[in-house]
C-alpha positions in Angstrom: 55.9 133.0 51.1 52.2 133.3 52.6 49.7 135.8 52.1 47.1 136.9 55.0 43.6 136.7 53.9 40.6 138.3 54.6 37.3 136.5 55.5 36.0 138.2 51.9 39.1 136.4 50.3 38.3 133.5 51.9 34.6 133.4 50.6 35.4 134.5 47.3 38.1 131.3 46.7 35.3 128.9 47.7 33.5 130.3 45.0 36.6 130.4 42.5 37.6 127.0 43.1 33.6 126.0 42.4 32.9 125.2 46.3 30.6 127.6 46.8 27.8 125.6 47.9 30.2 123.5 50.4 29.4 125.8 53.2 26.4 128.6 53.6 27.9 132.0 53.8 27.5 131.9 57.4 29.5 128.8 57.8 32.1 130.0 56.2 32.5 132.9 58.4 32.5 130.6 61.5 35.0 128.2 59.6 37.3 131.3 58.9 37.1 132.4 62.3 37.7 128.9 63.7 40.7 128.4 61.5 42.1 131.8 62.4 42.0 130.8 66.3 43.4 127.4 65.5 46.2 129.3 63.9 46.8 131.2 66.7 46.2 128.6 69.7 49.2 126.4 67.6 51.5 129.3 66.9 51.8 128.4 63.4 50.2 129.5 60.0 47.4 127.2 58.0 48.0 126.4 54.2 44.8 127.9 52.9 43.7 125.2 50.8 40.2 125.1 49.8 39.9 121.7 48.2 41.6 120.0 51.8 39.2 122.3 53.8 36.4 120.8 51.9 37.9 117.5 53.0 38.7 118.0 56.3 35.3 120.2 57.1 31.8 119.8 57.1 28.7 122.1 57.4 24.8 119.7 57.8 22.0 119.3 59.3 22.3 117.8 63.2 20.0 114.9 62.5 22.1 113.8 59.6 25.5 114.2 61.5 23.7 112.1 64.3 22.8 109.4 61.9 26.4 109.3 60.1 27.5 108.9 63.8 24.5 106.4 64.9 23.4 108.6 67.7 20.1 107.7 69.4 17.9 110.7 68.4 14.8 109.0 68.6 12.0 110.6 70.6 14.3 113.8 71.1 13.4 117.6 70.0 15.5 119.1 67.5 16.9 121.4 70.2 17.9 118.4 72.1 19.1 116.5 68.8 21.4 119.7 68.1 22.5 119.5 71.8 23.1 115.6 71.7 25.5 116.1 68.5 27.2 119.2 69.3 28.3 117.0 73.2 29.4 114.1 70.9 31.3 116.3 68.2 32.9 118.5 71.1 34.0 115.0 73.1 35.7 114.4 69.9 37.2 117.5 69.5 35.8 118.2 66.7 33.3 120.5 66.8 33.7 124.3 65.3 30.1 125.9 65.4 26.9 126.8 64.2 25.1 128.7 62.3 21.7 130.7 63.3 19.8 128.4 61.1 21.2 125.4 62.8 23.3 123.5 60.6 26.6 122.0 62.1 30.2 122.9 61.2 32.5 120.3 62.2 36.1 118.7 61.9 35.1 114.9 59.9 36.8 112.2 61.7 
């Protein structure tokens, strides 16, 4: 049996299940939109489970996703630092987005 979920549904179980700070509200609207395309590029429904999305997902700051993935930032802007991480995540295939404030939502690997 599965249930369809809004993106409001989908905010308000982070908060529920006391993962409300995992992701900015933002984030989570990219990750929701994200996950609903993944459903649809695979033909197949997603379990929504928030625990295994906090798992599997990430929302930070580029410079700290280029140091978890020793990236050579030094000397570059933060433009280019957001640039150099979002080519290295999307390489991977894991990149999902951004927000407007910068931070990066990706797929942990």
């Amino acid at each position: 049996m599965k249930t369809t979920i809004s993106l409001y549904d989908f905010r308000d179980a982070f908060q529920r299940m006391g993962r409300g700070n995992q992701f900015s509200y933002d984030g989570l609207e990219i990750l929701f939109d994200y996950l609903e395309q993944l459903e649809e590029d695979m033909g197949e429904e997603i379990d929504f489970d928030v625990v295994a999305i906090c798992c599997e997902y990430v929302e930070e700051d580029p410079k700290y996703t280029a140091q978890s993935y020793d990236l050579d930032i030094k000397g570059l802007t933060d433009d280019e630092i957001s640039e150099k991480v979002r080519e290295h995540l999307e390489n991977n295939g894991a990149y999902v987005g951004a927000t407007d404030l910068g931070m990066i939502i990706y797929h942990q690997f």
